[in-house]
C-alpha positions as semicolon CSV with decimal commas, in nm:
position;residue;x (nm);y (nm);z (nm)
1;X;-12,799;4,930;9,987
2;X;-12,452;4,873;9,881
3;X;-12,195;5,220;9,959
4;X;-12,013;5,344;9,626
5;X;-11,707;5,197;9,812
6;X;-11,772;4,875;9,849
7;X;-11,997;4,811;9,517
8;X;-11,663;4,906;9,328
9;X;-11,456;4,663;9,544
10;X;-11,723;4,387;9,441
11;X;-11,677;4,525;9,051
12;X;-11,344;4,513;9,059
13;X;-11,277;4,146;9,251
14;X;-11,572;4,024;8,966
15;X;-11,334;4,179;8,662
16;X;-11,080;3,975;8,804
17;X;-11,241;3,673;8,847
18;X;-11,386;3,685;8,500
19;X;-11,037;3,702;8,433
20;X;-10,889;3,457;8,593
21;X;-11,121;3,181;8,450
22;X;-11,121;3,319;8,065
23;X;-10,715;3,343;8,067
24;X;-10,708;2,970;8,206
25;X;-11,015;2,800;8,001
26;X;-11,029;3,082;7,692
27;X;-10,952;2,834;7,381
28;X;-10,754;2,583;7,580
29;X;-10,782;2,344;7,315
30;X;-10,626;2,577;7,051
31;X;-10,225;2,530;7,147
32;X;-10,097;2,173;6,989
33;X;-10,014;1,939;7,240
34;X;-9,660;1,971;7,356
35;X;-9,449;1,589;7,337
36;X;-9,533;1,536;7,700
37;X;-9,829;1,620;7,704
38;X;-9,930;1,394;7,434
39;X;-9,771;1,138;7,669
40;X;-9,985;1,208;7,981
41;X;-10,327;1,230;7,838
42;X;-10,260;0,959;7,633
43;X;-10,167;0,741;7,962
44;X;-10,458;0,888;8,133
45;X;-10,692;0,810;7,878
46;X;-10,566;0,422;7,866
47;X;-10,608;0,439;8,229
48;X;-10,954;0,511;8,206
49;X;-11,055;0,256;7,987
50;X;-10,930;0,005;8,209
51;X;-10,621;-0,039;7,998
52;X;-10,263;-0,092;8,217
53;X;-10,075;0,184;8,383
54;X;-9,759;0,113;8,586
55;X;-9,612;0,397;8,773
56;X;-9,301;0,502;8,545
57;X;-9,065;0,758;8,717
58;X;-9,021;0,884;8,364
59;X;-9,390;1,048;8,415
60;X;-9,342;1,148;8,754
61;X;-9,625;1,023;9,011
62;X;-9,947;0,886;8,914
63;X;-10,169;1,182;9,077
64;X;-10,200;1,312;8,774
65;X;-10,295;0,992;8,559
66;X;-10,540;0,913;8,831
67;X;-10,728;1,231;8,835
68;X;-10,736;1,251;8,468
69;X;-10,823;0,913;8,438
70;X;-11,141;0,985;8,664
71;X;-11,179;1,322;8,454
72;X;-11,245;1,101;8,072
73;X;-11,421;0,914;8,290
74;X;-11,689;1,183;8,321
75;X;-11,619;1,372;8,019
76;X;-11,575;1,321;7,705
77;X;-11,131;1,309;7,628
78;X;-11,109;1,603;7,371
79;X;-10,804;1,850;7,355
80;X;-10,953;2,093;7,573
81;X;-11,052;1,795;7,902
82;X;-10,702;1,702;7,864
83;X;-10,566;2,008;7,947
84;X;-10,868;2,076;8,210
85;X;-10,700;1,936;8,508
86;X;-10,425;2,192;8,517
87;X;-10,685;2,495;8,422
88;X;-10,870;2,394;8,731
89;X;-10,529;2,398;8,926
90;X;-10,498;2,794;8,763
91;X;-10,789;2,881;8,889
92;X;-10,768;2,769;9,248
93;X;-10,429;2,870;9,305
94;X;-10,479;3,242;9,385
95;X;-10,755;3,128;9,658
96;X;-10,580;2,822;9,814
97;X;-10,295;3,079;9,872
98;X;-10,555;3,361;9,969
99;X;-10,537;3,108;10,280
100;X;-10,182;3,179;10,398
101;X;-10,278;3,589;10,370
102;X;-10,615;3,589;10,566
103;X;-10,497;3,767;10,842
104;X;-10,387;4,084;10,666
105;X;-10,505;4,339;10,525
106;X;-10,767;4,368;10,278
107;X;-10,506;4,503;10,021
108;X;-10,253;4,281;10,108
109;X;-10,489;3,991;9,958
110;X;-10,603;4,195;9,671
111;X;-10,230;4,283;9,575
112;X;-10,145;3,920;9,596
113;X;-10,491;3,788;9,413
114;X;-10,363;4,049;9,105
115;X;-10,019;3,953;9,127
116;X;-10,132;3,602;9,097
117;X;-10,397;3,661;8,774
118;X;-10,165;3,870;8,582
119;X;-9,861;3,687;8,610
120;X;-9,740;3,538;8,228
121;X;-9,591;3,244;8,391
122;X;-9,890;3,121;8,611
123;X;-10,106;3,176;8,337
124;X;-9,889;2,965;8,048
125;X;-9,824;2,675;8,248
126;X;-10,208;2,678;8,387
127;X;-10,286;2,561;7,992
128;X;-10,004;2,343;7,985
129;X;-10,038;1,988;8,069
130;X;-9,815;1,840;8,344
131;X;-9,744;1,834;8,726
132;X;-9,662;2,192;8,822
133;X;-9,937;2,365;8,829
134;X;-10,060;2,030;9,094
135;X;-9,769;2,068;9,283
136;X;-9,866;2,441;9,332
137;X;-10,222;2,413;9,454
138;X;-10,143;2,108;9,686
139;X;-9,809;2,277;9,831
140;X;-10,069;2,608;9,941
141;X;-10,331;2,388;10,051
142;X;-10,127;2,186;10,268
143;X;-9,987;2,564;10,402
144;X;-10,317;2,649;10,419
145;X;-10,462;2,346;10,580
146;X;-10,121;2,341;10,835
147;X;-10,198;2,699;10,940
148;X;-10,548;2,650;10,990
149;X;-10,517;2,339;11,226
150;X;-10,203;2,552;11,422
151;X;-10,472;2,830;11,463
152;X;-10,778;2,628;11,529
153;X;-10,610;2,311;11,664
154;X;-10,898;2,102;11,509
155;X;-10,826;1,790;11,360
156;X;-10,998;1,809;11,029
157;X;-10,757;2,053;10,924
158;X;-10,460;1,809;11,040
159;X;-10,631;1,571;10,784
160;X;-10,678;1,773;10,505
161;X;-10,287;1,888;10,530
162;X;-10,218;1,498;10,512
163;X;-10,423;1,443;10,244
164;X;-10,237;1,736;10,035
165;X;-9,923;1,591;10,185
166;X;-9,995;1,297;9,995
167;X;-10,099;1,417;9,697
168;X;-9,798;1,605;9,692
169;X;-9,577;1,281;9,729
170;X;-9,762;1,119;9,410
171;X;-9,762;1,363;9,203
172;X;-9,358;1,455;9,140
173;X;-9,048;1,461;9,322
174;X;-9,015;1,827;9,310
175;X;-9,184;1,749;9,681
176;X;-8,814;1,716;9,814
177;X;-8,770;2,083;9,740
178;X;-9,101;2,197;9,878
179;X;-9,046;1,977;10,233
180;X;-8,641;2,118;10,219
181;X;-8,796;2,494;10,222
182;X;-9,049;2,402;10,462
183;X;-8,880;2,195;10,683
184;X;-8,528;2,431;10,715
185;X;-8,733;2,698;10,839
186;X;-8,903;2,581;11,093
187;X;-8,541;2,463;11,203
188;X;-8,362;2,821;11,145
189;X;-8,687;2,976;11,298
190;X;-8,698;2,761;11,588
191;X;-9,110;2,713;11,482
192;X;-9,003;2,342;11,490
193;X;-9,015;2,308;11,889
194;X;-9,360;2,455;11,896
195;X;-9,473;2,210;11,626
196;X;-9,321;1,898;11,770
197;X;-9,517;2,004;12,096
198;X;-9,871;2,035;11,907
199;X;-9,855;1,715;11,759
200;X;-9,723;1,538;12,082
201;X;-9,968;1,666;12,274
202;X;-10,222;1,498;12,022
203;X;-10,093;1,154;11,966
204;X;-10,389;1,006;11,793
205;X;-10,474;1,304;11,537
206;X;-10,091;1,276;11,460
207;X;-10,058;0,914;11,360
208;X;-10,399;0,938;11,197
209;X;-10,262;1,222;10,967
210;X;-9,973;1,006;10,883
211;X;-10,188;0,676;10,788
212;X;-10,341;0,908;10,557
213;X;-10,030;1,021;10,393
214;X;-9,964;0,659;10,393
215;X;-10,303;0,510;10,227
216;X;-10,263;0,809;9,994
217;X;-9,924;0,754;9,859
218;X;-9,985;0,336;9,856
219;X;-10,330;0,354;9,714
220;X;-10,173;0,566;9,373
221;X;-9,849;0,429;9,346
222;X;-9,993;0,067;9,373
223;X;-10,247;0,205;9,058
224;X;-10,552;0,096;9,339
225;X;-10,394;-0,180;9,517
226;X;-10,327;-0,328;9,178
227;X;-9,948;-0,344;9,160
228;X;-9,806;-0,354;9,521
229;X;-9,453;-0,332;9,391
230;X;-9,482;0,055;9,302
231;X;-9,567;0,166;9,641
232;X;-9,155;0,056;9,701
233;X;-9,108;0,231;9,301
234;X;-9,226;0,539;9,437
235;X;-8,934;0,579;9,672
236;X;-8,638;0,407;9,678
237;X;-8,691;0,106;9,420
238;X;-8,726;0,381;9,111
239;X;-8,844;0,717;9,163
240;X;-8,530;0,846;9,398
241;X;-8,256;0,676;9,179
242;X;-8,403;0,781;8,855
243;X;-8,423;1,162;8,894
244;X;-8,035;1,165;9,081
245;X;-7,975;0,998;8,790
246;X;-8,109;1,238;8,554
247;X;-7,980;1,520;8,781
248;X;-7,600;1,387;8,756
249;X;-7,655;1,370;8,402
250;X;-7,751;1,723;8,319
251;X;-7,998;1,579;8,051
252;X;-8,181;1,899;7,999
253;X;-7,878;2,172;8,037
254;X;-7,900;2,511;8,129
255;X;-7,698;2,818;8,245
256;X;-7,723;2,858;8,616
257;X;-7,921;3,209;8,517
258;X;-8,177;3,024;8,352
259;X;-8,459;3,094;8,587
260;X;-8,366;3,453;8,661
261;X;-8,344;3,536;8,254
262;X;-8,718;3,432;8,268
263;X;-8,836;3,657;8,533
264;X;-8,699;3,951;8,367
265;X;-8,863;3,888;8,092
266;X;-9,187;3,807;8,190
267;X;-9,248;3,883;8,534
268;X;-9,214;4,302;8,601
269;X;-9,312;4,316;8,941
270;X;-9,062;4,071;9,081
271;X;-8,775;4,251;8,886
272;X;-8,940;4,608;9,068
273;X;-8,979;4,406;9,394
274;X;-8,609;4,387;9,453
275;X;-8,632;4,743;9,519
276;X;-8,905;4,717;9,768
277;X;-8,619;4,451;9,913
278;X;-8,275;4,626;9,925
279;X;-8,466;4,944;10,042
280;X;-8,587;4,703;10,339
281;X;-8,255;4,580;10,406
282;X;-8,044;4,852;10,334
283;X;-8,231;5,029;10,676
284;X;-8,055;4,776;10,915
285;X;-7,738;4,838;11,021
286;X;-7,597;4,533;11,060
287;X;-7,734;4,399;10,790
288;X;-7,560;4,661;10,566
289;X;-7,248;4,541;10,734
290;X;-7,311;4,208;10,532
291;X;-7,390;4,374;10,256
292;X;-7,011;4,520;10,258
293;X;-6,881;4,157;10,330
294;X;-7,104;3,975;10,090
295;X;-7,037;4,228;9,817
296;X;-6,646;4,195;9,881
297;X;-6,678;3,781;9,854
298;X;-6,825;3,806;9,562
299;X;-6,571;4,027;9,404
300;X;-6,281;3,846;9,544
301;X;-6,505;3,514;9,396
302;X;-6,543;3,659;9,052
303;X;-6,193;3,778;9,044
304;X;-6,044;3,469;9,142
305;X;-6,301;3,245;8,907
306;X;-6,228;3,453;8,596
307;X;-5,834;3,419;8,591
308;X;-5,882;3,027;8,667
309;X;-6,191;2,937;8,481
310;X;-6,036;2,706;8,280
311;X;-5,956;2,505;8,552
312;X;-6,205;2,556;8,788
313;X;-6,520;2,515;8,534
314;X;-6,475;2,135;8,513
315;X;-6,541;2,095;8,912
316;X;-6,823;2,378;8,930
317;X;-7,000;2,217;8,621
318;X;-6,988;1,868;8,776
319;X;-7,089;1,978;9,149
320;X;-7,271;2,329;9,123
321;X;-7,405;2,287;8,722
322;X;-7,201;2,619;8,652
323;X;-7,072;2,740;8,334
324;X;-6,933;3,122;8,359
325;X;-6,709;3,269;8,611
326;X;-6,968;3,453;8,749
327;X;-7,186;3,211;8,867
328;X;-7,044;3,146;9,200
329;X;-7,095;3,501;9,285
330;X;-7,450;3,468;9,169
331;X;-7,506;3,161;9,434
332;X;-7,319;3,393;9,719
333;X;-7,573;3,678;9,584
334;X;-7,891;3,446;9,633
335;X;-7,817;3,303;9,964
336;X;-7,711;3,640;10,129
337;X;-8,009;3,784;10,058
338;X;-8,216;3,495;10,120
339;X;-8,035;3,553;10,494
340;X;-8,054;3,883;10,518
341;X;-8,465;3,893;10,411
342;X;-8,504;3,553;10,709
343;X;-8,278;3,774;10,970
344;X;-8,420;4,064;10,903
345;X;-8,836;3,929;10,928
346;X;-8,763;3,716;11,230
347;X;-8,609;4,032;11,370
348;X;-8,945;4,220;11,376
349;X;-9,144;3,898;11,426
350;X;-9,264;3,887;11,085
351;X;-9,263;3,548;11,072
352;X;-9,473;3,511;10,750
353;X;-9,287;3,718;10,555
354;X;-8,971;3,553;10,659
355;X;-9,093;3,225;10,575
356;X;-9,246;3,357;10,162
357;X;-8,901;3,499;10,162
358;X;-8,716;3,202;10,262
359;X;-8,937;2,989;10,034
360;X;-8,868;3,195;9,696
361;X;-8,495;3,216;9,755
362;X;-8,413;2,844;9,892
363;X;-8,637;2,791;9,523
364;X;-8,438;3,013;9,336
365;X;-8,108;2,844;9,447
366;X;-8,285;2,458;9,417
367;X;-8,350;2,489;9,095
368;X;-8,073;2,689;8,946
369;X;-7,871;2,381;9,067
370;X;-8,110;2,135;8,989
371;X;-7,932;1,953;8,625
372;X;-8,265;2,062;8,458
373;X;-8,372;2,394;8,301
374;X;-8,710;2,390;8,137
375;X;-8,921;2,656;8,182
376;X;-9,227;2,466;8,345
377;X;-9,046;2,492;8,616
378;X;-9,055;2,838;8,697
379;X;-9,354;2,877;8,879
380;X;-9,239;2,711;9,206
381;X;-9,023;3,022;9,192
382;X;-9,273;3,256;9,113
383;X;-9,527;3,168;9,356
384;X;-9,364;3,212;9,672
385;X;-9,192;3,495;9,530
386;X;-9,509;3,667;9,479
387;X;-9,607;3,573;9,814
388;X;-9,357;3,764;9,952
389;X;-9,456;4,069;9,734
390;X;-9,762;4,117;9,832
391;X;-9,683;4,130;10,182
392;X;-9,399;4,377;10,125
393;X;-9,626;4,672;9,930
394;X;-9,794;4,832;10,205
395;X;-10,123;5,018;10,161
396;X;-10,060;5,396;9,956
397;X;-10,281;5,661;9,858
398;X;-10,098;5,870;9,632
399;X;-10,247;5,865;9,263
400;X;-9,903;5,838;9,132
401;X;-9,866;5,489;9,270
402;X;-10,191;5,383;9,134
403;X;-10,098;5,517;8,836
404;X;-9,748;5,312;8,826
405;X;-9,963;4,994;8,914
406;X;-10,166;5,026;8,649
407;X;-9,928;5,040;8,379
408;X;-9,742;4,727;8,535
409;X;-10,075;4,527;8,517
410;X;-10,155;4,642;8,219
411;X;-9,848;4,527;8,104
412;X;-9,828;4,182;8,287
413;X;-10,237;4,138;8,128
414;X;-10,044;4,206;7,773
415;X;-9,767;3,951;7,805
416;X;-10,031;3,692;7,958
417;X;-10,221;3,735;7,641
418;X;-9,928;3,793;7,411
419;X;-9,765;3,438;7,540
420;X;-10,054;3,233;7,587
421;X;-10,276;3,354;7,287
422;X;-10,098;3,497;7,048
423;X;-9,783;3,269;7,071
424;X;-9,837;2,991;7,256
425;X;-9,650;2,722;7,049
426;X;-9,397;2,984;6,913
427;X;-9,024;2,959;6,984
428;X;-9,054;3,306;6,989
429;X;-9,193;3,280;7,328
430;X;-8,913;3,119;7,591
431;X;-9,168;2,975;7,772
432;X;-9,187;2,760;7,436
433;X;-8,973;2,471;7,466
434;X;-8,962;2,251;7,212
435;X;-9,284;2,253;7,137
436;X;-9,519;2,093;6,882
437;X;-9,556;2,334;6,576
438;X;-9,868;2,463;6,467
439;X;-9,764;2,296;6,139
440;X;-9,801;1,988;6,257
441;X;-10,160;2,036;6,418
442;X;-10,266;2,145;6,110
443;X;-10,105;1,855;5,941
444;X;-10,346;1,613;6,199
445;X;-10,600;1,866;6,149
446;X;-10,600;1,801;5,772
447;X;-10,572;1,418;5,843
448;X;-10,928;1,438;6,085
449;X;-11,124;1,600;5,792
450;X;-11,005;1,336;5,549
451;X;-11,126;1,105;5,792
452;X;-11,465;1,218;5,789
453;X;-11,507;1,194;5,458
454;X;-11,353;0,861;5,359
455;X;-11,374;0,675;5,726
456;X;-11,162;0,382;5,561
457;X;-10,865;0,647;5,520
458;X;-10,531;0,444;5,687
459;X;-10,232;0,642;5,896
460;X;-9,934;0,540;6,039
461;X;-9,645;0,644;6,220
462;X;-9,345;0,431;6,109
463;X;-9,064;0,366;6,289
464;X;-8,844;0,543;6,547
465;X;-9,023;0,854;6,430
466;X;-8,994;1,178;6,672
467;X;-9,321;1,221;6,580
468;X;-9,462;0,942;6,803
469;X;-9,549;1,164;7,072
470;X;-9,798;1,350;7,059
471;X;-9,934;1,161;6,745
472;X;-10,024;0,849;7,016
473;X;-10,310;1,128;7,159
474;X;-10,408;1,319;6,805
475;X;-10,469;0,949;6,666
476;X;-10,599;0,730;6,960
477;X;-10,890;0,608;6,775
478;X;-10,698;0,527;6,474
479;X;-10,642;0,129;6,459
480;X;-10,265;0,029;6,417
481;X;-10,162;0,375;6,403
482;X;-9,808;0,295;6,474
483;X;-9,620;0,059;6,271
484;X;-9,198;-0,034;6,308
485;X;-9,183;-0,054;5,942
486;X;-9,379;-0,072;5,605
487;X;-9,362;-0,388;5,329
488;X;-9,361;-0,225;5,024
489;X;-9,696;-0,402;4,871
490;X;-9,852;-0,166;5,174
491;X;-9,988;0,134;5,059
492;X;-10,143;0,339;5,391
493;X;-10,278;0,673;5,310
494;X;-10,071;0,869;5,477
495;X;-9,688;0,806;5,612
496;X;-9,579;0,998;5,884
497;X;-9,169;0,957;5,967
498;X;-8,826;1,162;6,017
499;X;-8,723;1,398;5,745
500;X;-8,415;1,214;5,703
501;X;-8,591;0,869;5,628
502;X;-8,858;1,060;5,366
503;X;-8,671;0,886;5,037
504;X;-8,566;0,607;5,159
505;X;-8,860;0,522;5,270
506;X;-9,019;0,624;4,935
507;X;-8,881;0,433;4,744
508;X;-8,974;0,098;4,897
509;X;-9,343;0,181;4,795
510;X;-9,538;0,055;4,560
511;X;-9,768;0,330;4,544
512;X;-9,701;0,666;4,403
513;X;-9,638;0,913;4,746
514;X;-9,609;1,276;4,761
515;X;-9,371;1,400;5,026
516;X;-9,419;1,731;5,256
517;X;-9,178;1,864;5,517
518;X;-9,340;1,920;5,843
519;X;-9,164;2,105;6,113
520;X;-9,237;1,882;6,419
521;X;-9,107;2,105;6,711
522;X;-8,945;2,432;6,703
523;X;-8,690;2,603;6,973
524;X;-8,531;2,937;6,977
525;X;-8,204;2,934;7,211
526;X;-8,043;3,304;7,215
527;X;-7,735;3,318;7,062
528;X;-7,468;3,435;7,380
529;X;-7,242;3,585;7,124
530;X;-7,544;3,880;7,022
531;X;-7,655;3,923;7,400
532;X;-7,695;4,294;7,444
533;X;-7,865;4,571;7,613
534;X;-8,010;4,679;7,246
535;X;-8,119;4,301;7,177
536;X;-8,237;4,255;7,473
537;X;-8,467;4,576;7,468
538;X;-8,588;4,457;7,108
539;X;-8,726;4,148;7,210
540;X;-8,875;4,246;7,499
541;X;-9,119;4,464;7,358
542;X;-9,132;4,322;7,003
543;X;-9,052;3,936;7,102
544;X;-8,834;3,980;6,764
545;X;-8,557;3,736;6,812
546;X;-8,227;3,829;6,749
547;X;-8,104;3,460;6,577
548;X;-8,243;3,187;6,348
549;X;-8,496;2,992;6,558
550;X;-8,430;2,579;6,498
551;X;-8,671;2,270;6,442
552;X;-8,667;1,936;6,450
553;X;-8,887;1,813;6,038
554;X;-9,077;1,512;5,987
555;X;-9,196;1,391;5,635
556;X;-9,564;1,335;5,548
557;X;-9,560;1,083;5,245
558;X;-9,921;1,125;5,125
559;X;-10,073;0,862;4,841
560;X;-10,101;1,088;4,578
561;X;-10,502;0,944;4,543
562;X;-10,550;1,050;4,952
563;X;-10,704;1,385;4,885
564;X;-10,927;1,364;4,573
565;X;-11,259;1,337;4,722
566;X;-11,240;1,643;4,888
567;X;-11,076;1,779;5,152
C-alpha cells in the first residue's frame, strides 16, 4: 500500500505531467503560422513528397526539414503536425535535463522539473515552429549522454553523445555558442585534462564517436547523399560566411538589454534568483573584494561613456552592438558575476553548479552581442539559467516559503497561459514578433470554406507580395497559387497583394473586385521616450501597452460574384 507521503508525490509529479503535455499540444493548431514558419513546413512538406531541398543557410540546418519530412510522411501535414516536432521537443526537455540533476536531491529535480513546466518562454517557443526548441533537447542530451559515459565509461553512451553532437551541428549554428560554453569550461575548470585522458585511453570508442558525428552531419547536409556539395555548405562554403555576414550586418537590431527586458517580464524566478546569487557571493570575502572593484569599473565606465557617447557609440555599435552609455557597464556586470558564480562553485567543488552558472552567463553575454535580437532566442538563456536555479534553492520547511512558491507558480502557470493562449499572435505579447495576424488566418480561413463549396474557386498571390510566406503553407494544394503578375482579361477569385499595390492593381481588371485591408503582421516596439516605472508596472500585469502597436496591410481584391453561393 502506497504511504500518504509518497501517493501525494505521485499526484503531484502526474498534475505536472498532465501539464506539461496540454500547455505544449493544447490547440497547437490555433496560433497562425508565423512567416518562418510557413517557410519550414512548407520545405518540409516538399521534402516529403520527394520534391528538391538544398540545404540553404537562410533556414539554418536541415535537421529540422528531415525530421519533419519523415513526420508528413507518417501523418497527415495539417497545422497542428507542423508544429508537432517542436511540441515533442517541449515535452522532453524537462526529462533530458532531469539527466544532468540525477544525483541530487529529490527536490532539487522537482524544483527544476517545475521551473521548467511553468516557464512562459519554454512553453511559447515549444508551439512555435523553428530550431530552438531542437537545439535545446539535443544540447541536454548530449550533457546527459557525456555525463553518463564519464560515470559509466560505457561506450553506448559515447555514441549517443555523438549522435546528439551531430544533430546539433545540422540543425543551426547557434552550436558555436553551445561548444564555446562547453568547451571554455572544461578549460577554466581544468575538467579538460581528465577528459582528454578518458578518451585516449579508449582510442577506438573515440574515433567511432567522431565517424558518427561525421556520417551524421554528411548524411543531412548532403539531403541523403543526394547533393555532396552541402556537406562543404554546411561549414565553410555557406553556412559560416552567411551568419558573420548577417551578424556584421545587424539585420535584426536590438538594444544590448534585449534579452534581460524579457526575463523580467516573463520569467519571475530568475529575476528572484539573483537574490539567491548575490546572497551566495556576498558571503566570500574575497569575492566581495571584486565586488568593490567591479562596481568601481563600472562607474568609472559609465561615467566616462556618458560624457563621450557621441564619440564612442560609433565604435561600440560596430564591435560590441551597443547603443547607450550604459551598456559597457552592463557587459562588465555580466562577466563579473559570471566569474565570481565559476570561482566561487569550483571553490567548494561544486562543479555542476559552476558549470549551469557558467553556461547561463557566457549565454547571456553571446547573445546580447550576437547582431540579432528576436525573442526565439531566449530560451538558450533560460535553460541553463534555470539549471542553475534549481540547484541553488536548497530543501525548506517553513510554510511561508511554500507559500511564496506557490504564488510564483501560480503566476508563471498565468503568464504561460496568458502568452500562449490568450495572446499568442498578439503584439501585445513581446514574445510576438512580427507575427501573422489573426486577421489574416481568418482571411485563409474564409478562403478554405469557399473552397468547399465551389472547388473550382481560383487564388493567387501576385507579385512581390509580403504575404508570400506563410500563404505558400495555408495554400499548398492550391494549383498556381502564386503568380508575378495578372493580365487583365484574368479574373481569379480572389487577389491577394500589398496594400500599396490594391488600386493599381484594380484597375487593370476586367472584372468588378472588392478590396479589403488585411493586417498581415503586427509588432509592438515600446516607445523609449514613455519607459517608466508606472508603464512598466501597467503592462506587466495588464499587458496594456503604453504606444500604438504597428502592422505591415495586404489587400484582398475579392470578385464581387466570389461569395454568393454561400459562405
Amino acid at each position: 500500500m502506497v504511504s500518504g507521503p509518497r501517493r501525494h508525490l505521485n499526484s503531484l509529479l502526474s498534475t505536472l505531467f498532465l501539464f506539461l503535455v496540454g500547455s505544449r499540444l493544447w490547440d497547437l493548431a490555433q496560433k497562425p503560422y508565423h512567416h518562418d514558419e510557413g517557410i519550414y513546413s512548407t520545405l518540409s512538406w516538399r521534402f516529403s513528397r520527394g520534391l528538391d531541398y538544398r540545404f540553404d543557410p537562410m533556414t539554418h540546418g536541415p535537421f529540422l526539414f528531415t525530421f519533419q519530412g519523415l513526420l508528413f510522411k507518417l501523418l497527415p501535414p495539417t497545422d497542428f503536425t507542423g508544429r508537432l516536432p517542436v511540441a515533442i521537443a517541449g515535452i522532453l526537455l524537462p526529462f533530458a535535463a532531469l539527466v544532468l540533476l540525477r544525483n541530487r536531491a529529490s527536490q532539487t529535480m522537482l524544483t527544476w522539473f517545475v521551473l521548467c513546466i511553468f516557464s512562459p518562454t519554454l512553453c511559447y517557443f515549444s508551439r512555435f515552429l523553428g530550431m530552438d526548441a531542437l537545439l535545446l533537447v539535443q544540447a541536454s542530451a548530449f550533457l546527459a549522454f557525456g555525463l553518463l559515459w564519464w560515470d559509466t565509461k560505457k561506450d553506448t553512451y559515447l555514441y549517443l553523445a555523438a549522435a546528439c553532437l551531430g544533430f546539433l551541428f545540422c540543425t543551426k549554428l547557434n552550436w558555436l555558442f553551445y561548444l564555446f560554453s562547453f568547451g571554455t569550461f572544461l578549460l577554466l575548470s581544468g575538467d579538460y585534462r581528465y577528459v582528454a585522458q578518458a578518451l585516449a585511453s579508449r582510442k577506438k570508442a573515440f574515433f567511432t564517436a567522431v565517424g558518427i558525428v561525421v556520417f551524421v552531419f554528411c548524411l543531412l547536409y548532403s539531403t541523403l547523399f543526394t547533393h555532396l556539395p552541402g556537406i562543404w555548405d554546411g561549414l565553410f562554403g555557406k553556412m559560416i560566411p552567411y551568419w558573420m555576414a548577417q551578424n556584421k550586418m545587424q539585420r535584426i537590431a536590438g538594444p544590448f538589454h534585449f534579452y534581460l527586458t524579457l526575463i523580467a517580464i516573463y520569467e519571475l524566478p530568475l529575476v528572484l534568483g539573483m537574490i539567491l546569487i548575490f546572497k551566495n557571493l556576498l558571503f566570500d570575502a574575497r569575492i566581495r573584494k571584486g565586488f568593490v572593484l567591479a562596481g568601481a569599473g563600472m562607474l568609472i565606465s559609465w561615467l566616462i561613456c556618458r560624457a563621450q557617447w557621441g564619440a564612442l557609440e560609433p565604435t561600440f555599435h560596430h564591435y560590441l552592438h551597443m547603443n547607450l552609455p550604459w551598456h559597457p557597464s552592463l557587459l562588465m556586470l555580466e562577466i563579473f558575476l559570471g566569474a565570481a558564480c565559476l570561482r566561487y562553485h569550483l571553490a567548494r567543488q561544486e562543479k555542476l553548479e559552476a558549470f549551469f552558472a557558467y553556461w547561463a552567463f557566457t549565454s547571456l553575454v553571446l547573445y546580447s552581442y550576437a547582431g540579432e535580437k528576436i525573442p526565439w532566442l531566449l530560451p538558450h538563456m533560460v535553460l541553463p539559467a534555470y539549471l542553475y536555479l534549481a540547484t541553488l534553492i536548497k530543501p525548506f520547511s517553513q510554510r511561508w516559503k511554500y507559500a511564496c512558491c506557490a504564488i510564483i507558480v501560480a503566476w508563471q502557470g498565468f503568464n504561460v497561459i496568458r502568452s500562449s493562449f490568450w495572446y499568442p499572435a498578439d503584439p501585445r505579447e513581446r514574445f510576438v514578433y512580427t507575427h501573422t495576424t489573426q486577421d489574416y488566418k481568418n482571411l485563409i480561413d474564409r478562403i478554405d470554406r469557399q473552397r468547399e463549396i465551389d472547388p473550382t474557386l481560383t487564388v493567387q498571390v501576385v507579385g512581390n507580395c509580403d504575404a508570400v510566406w506563410p500563404s505558400a503553407w495555408y495554400m499548398r494544394k492550391y494549383d498556381a497559387w502564386f503568380r508575378p503578375q495578372i493580365a487583365p482579361e484574368e479574373m481569379p477569385n480572389i487577389l491577394i497583394t500589398n496594400w500599396d499595390q490594391a488600386e493599381a492593381l484594380k484597375a487593370q481588371l476586367m472584372a468588378p473586385y472588392t478590396i479589403e485591408r488585411i493586417p498581415l503582421r503586427a509588432w509592438w516596439i515600446p516607445d523609449p521616450a514613455q519607459y517608466g516605472f508606472k508603464n512598466f508596472l501597467n503592462y506587466y500585469f495588464t499587458r496594456h501597452t503604453f504606444n500604438v502597436t504597428g502592422s505591415t496591410d495586404v489587400a484582398a481584391l475579392i470578385r464581387q460574384d466570389t461569395f454568393q453561393r454561400g459562405e
